[in-house]
N, CA, C and O atoms as CSV, one atom per row, in Angstrom:
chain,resi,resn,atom,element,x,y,z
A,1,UNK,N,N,109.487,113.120,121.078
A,1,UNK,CA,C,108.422,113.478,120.161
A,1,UNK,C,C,108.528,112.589,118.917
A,1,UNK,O,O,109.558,112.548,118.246
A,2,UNK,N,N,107.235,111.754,118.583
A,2,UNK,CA,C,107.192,110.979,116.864
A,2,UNK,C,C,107.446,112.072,115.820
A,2,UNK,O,O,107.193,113.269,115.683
A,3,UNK,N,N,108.136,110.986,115.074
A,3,UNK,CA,C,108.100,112.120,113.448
A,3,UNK,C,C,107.043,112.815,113.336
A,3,UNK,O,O,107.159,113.953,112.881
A,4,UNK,N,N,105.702,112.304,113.732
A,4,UNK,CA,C,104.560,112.579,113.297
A,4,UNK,C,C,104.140,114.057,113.794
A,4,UNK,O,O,103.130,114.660,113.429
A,5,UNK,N,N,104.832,114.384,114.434
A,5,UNK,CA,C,104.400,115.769,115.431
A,5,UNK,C,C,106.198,116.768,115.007
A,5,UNK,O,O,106.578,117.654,115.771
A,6,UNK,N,N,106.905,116.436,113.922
A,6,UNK,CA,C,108.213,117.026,113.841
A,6,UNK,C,C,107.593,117.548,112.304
A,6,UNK,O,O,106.664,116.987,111.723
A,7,UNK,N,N,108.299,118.691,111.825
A,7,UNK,CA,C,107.553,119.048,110.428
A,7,UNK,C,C,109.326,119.697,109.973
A,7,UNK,O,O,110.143,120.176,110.759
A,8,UNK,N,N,109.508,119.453,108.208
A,8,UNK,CA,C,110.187,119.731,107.511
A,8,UNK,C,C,109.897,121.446,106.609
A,8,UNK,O,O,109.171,121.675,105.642
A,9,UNK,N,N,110.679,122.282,107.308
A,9,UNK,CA,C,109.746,123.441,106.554
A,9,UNK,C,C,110.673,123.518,104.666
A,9,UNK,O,O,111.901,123.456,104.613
A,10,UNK,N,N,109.904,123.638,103.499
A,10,UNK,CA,C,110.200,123.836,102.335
A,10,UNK,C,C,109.941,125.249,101.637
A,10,UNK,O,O,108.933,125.940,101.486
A,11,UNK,N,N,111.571,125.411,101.199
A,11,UNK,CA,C,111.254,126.959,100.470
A,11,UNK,C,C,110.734,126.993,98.999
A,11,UNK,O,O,111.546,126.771,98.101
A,12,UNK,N,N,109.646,127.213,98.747
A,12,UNK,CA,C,109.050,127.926,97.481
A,12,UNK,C,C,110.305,128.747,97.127
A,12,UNK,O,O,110.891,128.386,96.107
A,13,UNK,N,N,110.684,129.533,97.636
A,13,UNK,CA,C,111.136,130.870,97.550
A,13,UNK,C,C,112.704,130.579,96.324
A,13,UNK,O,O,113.017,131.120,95.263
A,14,UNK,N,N,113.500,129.222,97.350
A,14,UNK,CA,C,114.945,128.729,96.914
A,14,UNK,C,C,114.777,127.902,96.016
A,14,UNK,O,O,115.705,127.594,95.268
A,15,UNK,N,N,113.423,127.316,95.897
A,15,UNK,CA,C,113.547,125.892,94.764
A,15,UNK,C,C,113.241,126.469,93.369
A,15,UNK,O,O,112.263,127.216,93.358
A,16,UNK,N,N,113.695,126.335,92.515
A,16,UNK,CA,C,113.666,126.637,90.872
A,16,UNK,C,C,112.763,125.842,90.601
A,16,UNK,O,O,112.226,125.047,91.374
A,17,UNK,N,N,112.474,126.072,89.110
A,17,UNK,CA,C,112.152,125.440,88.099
A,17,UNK,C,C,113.474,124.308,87.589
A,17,UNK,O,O,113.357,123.166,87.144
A,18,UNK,N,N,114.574,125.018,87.816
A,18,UNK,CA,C,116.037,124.353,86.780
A,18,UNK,C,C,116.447,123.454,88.130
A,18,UNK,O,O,117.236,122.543,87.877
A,19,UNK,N,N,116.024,123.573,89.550
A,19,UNK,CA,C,116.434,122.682,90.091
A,19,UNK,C,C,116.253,121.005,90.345
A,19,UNK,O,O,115.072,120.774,90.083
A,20,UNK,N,N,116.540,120.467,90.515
A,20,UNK,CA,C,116.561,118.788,90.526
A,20,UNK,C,C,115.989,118.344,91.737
A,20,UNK,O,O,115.504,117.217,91.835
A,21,UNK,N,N,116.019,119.326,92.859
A,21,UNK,CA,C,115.539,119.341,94.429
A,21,UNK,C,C,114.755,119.930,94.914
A,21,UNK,O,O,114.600,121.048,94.423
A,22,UNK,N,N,114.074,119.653,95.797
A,22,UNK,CA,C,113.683,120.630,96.487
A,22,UNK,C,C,114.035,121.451,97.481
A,22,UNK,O,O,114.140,120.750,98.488
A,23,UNK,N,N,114.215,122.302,97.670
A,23,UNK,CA,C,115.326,122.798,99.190
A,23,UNK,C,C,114.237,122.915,100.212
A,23,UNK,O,O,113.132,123.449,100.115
A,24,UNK,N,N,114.907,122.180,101.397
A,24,UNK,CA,C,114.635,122.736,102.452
A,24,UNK,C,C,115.336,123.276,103.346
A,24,UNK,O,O,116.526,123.440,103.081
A,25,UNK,N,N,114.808,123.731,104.710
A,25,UNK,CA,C,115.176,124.767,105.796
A,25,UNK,C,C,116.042,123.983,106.300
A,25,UNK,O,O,115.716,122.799,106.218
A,26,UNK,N,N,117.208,124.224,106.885
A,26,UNK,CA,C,118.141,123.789,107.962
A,26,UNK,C,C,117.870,124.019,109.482
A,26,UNK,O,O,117.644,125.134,109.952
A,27,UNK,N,N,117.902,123.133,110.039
A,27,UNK,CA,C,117.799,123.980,111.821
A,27,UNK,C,C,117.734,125.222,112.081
A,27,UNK,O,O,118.241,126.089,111.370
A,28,UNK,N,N,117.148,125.413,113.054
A,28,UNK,CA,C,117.358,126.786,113.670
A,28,UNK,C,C,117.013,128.307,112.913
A,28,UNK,O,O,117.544,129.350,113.297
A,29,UNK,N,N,115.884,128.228,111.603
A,29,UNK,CA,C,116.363,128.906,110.659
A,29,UNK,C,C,117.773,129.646,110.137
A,29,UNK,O,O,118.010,130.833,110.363
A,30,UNK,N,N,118.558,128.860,109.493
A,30,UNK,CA,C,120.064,128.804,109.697
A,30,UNK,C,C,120.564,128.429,107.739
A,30,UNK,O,O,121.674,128.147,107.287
A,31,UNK,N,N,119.679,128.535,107.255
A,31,UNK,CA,C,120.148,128.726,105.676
A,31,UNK,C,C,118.846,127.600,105.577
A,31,UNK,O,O,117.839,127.336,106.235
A,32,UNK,N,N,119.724,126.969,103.958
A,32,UNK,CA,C,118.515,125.989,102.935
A,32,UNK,C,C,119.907,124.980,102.369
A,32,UNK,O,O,121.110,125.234,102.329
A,33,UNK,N,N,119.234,123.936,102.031
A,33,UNK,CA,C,119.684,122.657,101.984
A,33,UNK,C,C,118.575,121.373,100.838
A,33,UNK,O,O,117.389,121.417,100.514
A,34,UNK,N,N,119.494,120.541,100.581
A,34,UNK,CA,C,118.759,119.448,99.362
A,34,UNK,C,C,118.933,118.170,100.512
A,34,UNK,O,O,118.103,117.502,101.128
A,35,UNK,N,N,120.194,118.176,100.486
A,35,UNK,CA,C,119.905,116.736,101.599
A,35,UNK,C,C,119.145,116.646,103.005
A,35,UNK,O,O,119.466,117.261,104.022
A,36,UNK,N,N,118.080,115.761,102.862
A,36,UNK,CA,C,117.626,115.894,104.213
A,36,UNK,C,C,118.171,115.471,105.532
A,36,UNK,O,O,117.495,115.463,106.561
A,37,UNK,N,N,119.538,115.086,105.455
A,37,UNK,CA,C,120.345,114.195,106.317
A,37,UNK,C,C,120.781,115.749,107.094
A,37,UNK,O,O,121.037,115.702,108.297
A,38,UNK,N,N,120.865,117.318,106.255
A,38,UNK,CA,C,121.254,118.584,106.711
A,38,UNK,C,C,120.016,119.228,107.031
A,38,UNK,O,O,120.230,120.405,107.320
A,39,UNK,N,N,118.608,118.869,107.103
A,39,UNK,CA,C,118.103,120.128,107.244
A,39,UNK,C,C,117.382,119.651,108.686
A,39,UNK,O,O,117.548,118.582,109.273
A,40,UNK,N,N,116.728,120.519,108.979
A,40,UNK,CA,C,116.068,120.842,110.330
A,40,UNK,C,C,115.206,120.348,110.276
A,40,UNK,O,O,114.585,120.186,109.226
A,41,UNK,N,N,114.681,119.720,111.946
A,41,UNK,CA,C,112.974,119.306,112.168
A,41,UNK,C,C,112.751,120.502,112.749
A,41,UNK,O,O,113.579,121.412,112.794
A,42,UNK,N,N,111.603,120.534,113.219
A,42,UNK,CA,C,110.969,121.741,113.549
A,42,UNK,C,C,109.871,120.911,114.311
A,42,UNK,O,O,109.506,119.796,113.938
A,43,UNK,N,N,109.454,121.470,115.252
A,43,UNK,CA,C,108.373,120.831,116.037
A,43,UNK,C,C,107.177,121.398,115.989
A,43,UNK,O,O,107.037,122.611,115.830
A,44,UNK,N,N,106.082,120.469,116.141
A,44,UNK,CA,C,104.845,121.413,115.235
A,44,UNK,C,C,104.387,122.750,116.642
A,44,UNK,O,O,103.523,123.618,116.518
A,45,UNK,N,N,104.914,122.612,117.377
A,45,UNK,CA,C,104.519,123.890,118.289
A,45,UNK,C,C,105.163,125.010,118.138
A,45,UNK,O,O,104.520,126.016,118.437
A,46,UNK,N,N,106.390,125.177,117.712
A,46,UNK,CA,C,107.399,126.075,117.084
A,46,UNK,C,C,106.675,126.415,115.878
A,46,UNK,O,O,106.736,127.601,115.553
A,47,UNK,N,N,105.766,125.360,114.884
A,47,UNK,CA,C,105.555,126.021,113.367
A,47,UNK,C,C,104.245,126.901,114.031
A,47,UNK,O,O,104.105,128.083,113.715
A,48,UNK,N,N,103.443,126.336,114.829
A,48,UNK,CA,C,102.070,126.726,115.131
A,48,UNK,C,C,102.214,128.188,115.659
A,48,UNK,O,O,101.395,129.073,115.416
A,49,UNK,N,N,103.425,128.358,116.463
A,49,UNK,CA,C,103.114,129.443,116.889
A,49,UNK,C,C,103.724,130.649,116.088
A,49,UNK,O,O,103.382,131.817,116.270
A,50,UNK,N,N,104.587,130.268,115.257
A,50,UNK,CA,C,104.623,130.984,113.933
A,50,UNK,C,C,104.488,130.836,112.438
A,50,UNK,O,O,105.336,131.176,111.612
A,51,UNK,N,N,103.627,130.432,112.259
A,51,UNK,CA,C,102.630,129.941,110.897
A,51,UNK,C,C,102.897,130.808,110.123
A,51,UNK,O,O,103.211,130.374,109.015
A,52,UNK,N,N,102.917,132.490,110.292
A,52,UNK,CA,C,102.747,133.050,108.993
A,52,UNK,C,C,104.585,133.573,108.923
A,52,UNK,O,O,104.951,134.650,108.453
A,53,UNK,N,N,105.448,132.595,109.465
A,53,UNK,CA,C,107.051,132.630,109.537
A,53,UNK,C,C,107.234,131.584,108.449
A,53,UNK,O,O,107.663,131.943,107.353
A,54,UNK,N,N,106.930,130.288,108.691
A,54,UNK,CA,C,107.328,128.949,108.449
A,54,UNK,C,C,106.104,128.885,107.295
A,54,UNK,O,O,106.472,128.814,106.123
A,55,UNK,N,N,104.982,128.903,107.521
A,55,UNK,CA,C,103.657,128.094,106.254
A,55,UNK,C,C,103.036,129.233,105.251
A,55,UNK,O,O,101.867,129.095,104.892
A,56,UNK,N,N,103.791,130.342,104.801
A,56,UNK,CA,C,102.580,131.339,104.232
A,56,UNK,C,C,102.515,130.895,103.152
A,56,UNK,O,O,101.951,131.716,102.428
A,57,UNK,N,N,102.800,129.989,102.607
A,57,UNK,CA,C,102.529,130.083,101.151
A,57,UNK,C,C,103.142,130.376,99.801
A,57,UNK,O,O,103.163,129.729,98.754
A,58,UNK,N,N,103.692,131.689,100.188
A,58,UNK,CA,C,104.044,132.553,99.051
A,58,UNK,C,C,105.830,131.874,99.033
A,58,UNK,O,O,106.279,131.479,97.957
A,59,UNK,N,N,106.604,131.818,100.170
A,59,UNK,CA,C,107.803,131.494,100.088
A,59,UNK,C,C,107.827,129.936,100.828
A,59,UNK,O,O,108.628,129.185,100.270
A,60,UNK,N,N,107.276,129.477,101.694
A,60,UNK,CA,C,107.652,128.241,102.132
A,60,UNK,C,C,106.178,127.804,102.911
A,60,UNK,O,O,105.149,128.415,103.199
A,61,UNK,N,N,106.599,126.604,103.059
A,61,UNK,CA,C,105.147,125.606,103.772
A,61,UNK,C,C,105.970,124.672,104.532
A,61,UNK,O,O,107.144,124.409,104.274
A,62,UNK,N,N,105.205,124.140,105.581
A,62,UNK,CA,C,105.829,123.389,106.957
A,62,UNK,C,C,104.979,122.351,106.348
A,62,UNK,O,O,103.809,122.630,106.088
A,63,UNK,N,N,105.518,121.026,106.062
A,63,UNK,CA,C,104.794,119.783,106.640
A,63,UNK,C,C,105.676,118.733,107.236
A,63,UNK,O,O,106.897,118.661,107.371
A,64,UNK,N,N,104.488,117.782,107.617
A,64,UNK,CA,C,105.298,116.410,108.794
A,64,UNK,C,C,106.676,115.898,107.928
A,64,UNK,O,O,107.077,115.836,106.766
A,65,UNK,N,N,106.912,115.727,108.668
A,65,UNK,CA,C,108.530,114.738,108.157
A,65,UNK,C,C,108.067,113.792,107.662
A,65,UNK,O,O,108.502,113.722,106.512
A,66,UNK,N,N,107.030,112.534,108.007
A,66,UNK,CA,C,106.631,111.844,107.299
A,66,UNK,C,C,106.232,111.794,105.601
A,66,UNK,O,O,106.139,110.742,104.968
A,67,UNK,N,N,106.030,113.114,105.052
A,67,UNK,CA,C,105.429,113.073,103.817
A,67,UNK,C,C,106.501,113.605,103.319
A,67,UNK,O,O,105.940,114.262,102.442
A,68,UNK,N,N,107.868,113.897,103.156
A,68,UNK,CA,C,108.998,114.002,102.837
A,68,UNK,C,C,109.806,112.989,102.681
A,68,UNK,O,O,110.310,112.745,101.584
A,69,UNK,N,N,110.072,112.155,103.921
A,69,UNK,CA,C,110.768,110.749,103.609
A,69,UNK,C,C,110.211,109.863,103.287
A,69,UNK,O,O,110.819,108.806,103.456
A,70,UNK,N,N,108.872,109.770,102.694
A,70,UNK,CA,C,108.395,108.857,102.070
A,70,UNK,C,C,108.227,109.438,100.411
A,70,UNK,O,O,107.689,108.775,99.524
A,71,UNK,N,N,108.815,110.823,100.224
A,71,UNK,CA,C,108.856,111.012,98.543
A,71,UNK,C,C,110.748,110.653,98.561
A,71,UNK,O,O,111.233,110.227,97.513
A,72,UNK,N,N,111.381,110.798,99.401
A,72,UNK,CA,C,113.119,110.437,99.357
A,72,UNK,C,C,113.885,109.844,98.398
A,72,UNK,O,O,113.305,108.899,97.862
A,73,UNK,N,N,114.725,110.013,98.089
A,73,UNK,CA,C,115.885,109.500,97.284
A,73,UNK,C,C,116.610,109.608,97.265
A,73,UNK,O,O,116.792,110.810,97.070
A,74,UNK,N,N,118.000,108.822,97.391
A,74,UNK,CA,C,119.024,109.166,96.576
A,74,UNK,C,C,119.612,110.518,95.635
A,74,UNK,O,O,119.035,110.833,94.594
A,75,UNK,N,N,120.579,111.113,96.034
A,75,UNK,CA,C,120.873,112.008,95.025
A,75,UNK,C,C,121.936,111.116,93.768
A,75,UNK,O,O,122.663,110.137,93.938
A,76,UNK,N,N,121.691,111.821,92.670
A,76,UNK,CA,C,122.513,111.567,91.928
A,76,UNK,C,C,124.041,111.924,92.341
A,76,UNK,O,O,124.519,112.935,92.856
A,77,UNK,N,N,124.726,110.485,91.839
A,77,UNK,CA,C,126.256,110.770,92.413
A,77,UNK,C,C,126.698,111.797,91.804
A,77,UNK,O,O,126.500,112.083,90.623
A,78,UNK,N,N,127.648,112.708,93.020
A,78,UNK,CA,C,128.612,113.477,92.555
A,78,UNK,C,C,127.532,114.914,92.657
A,78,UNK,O,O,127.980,116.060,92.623
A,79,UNK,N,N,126.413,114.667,92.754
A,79,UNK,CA,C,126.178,116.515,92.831
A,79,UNK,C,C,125.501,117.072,93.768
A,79,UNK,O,O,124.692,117.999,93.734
A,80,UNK,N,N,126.077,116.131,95.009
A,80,UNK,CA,C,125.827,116.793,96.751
A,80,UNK,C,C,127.369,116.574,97.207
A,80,UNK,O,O,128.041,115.735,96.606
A,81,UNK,N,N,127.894,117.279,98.201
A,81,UNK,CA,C,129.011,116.744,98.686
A,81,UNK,C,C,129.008,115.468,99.358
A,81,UNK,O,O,128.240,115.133,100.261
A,82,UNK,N,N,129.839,114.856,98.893
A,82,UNK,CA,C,129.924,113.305,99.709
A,82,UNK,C,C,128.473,112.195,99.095
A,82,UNK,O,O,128.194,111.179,99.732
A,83,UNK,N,N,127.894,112.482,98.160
A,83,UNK,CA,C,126.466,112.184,97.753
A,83,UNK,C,C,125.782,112.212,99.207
A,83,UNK,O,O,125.459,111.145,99.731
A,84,UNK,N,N,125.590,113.295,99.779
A,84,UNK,CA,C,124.676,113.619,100.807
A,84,UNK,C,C,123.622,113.515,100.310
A,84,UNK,O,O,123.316,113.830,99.160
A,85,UNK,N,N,122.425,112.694,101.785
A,85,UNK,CA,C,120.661,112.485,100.882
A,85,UNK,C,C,120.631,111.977,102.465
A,85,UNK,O,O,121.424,111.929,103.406
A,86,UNK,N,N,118.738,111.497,102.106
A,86,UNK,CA,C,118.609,111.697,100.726
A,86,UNK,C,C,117.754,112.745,100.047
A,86,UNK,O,O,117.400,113.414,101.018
A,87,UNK,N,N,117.161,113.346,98.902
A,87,UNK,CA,C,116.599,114.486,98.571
A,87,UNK,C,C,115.318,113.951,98.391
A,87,UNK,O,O,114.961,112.774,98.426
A,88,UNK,N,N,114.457,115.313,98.129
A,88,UNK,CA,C,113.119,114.842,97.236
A,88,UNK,C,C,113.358,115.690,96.294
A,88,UNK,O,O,113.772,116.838,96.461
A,89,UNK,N,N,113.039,115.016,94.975
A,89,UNK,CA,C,112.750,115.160,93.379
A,89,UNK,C,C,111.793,116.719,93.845
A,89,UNK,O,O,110.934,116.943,94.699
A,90,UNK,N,N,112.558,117.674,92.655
A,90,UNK,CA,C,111.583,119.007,92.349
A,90,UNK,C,C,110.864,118.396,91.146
A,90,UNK,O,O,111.412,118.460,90.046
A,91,UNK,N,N,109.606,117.775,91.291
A,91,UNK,CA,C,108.513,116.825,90.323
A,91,UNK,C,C,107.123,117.462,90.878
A,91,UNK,O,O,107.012,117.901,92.023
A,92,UNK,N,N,106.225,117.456,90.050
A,92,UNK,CA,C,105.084,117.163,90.185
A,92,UNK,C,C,104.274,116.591,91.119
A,92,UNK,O,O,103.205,117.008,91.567
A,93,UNK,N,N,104.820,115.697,91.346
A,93,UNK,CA,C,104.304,114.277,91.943
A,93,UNK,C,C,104.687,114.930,93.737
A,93,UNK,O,O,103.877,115.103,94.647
A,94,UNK,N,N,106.384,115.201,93.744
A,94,UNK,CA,C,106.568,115.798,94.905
A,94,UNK,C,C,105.635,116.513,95.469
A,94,UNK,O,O,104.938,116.137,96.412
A,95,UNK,N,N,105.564,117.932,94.732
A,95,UNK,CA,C,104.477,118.937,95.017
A,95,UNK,C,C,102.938,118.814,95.769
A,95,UNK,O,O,102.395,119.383,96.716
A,96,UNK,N,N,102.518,117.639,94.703
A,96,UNK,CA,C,101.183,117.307,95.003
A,96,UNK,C,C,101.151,116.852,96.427
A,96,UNK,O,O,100.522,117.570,97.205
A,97,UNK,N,N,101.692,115.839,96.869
A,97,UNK,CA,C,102.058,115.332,98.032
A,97,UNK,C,C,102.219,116.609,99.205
A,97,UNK,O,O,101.583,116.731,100.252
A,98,UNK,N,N,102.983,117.248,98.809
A,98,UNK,CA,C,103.573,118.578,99.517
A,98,UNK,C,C,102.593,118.558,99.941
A,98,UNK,O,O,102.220,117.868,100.890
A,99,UNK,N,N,101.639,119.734,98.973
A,99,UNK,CA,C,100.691,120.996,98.939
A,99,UNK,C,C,99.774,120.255,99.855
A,99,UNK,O,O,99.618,120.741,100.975
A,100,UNK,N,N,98.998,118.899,99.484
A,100,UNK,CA,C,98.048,117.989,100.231
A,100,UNK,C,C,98.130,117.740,101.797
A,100,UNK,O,O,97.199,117.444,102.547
A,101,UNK,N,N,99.647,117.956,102.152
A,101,UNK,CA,C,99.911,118.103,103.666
A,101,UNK,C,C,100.427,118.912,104.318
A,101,UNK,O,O,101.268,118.715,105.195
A,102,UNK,N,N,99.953,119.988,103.940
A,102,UNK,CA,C,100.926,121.681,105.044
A,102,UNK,C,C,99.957,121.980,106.025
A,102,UNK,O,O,98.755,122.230,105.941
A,103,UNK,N,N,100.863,121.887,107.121
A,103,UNK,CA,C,100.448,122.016,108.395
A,103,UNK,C,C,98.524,122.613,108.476
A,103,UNK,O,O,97.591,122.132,109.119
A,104,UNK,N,N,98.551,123.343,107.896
A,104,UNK,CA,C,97.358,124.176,107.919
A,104,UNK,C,C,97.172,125.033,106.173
A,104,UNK,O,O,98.220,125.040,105.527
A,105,UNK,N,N,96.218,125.543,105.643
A,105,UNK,CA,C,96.171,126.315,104.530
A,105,UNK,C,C,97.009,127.385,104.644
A,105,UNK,O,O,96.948,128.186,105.578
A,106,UNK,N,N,97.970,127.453,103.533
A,106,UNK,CA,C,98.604,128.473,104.091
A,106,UNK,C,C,97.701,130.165,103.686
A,106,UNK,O,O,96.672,130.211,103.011
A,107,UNK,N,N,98.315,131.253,104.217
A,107,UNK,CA,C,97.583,132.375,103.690
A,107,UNK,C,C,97.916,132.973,102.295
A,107,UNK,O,O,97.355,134.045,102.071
A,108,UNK,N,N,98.563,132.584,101.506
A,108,UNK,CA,C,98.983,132.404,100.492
A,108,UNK,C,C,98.861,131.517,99.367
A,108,UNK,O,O,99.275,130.409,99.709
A,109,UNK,N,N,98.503,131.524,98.272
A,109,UNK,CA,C,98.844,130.173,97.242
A,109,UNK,C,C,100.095,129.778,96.914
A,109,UNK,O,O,100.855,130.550,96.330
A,110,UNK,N,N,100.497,128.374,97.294
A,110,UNK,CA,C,101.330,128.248,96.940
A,110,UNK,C,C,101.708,128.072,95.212
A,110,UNK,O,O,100.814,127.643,94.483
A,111,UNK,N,N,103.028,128.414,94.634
A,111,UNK,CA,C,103.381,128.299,93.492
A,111,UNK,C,C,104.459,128.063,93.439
A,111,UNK,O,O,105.425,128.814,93.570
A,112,UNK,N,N,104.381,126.323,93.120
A,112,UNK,CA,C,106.111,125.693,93.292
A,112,UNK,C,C,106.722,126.293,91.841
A,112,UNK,O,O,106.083,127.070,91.131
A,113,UNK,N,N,107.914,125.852,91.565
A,113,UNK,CA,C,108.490,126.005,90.297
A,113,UNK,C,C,109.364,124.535,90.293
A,113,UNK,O,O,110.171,124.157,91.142
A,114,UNK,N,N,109.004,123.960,89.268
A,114,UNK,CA,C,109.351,122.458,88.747
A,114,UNK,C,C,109.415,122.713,86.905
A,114,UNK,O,O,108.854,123.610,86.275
A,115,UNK,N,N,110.230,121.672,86.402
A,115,UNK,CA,C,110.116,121.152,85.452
A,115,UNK,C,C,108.256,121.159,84.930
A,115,UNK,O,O,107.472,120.434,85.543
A,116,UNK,N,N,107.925,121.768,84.142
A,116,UNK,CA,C,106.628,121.491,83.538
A,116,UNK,C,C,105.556,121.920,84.386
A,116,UNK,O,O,104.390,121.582,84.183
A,117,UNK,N,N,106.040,122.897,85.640
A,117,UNK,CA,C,104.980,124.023,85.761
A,117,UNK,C,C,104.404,125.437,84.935
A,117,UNK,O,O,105.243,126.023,84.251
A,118,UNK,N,N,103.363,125.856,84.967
A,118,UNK,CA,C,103.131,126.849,84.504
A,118,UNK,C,C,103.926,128.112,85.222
A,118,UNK,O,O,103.944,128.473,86.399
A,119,UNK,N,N,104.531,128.600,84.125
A,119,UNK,CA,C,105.086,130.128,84.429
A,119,UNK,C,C,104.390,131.061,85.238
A,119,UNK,O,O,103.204,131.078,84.906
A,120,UNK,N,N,104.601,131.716,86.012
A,120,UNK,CA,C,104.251,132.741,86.596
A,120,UNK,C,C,104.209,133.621,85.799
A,120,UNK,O,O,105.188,133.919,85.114
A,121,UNK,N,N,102.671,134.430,85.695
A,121,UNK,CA,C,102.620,135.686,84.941
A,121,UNK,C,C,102.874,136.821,85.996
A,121,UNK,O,O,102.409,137.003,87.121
A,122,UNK,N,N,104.135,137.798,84.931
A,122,UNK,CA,C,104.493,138.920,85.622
A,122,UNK,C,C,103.812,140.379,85.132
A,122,UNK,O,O,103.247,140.580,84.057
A,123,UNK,N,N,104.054,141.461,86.362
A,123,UNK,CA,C,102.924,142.076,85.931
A,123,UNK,C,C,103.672,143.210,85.252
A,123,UNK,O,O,103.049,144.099,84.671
């Protein structure tokens, strides 16, 4: 199977505002992770047939692997084990990219938390 048909699922849920990363899913749903060298593909027939598991919105969104390793980087030395990578930046810029390619709309809005997002109003 091409990258193009493999999808990276990302937690809303684990990524901060104070974080530097974005986390994603590990194999197998099996924890969360910054380096993408640790986390899981997922095949888009596995996300499809559970969409509101993997894409709702509210905690995480599935997209292609492609639009992940093309936001990639380098982690800063010393604050992955072994400088494990490479990551994507918790930015703006990330996000946009994100949100623009999840598998499908999710049923949810998504609301990342980054550096210089708007706060979530609580009720």
């Amino acid at each position: 199977m091409s990258d193009e048909n493999m999808f990276y699922v990302i937690s809303l849920k684990h990524t901060k505002r104070t974080d530097r990363y974005i986390t994603i899913w590990r194999s197998d749903d099996s924890g969360y992770c910054y380096p993408m060298a640790w986390a899981g593909r997922y095949p888009e027939s596995r996300i499809r047939q559970h969409l509101g598991y993997y894409n709702t919105g509210s905690c995480d969104v599935a997209v292609p692997c492609h639009v992940l390793d093309y936001l990639a980087i380098p982690p800063m030395p010393g604050e992955i084990d072994n400088d494990a990578g490479p990551v994507v930046p918790n930015s703006a810029e990330s996000w946009r990219r994100i949100l623009a390619n999840t598998i499908e709309t999710p049923k949810y809005e998504p609301r990342p938390e980054y550096k210089g997002a708007r706060y979530r109003k609580t009720a």
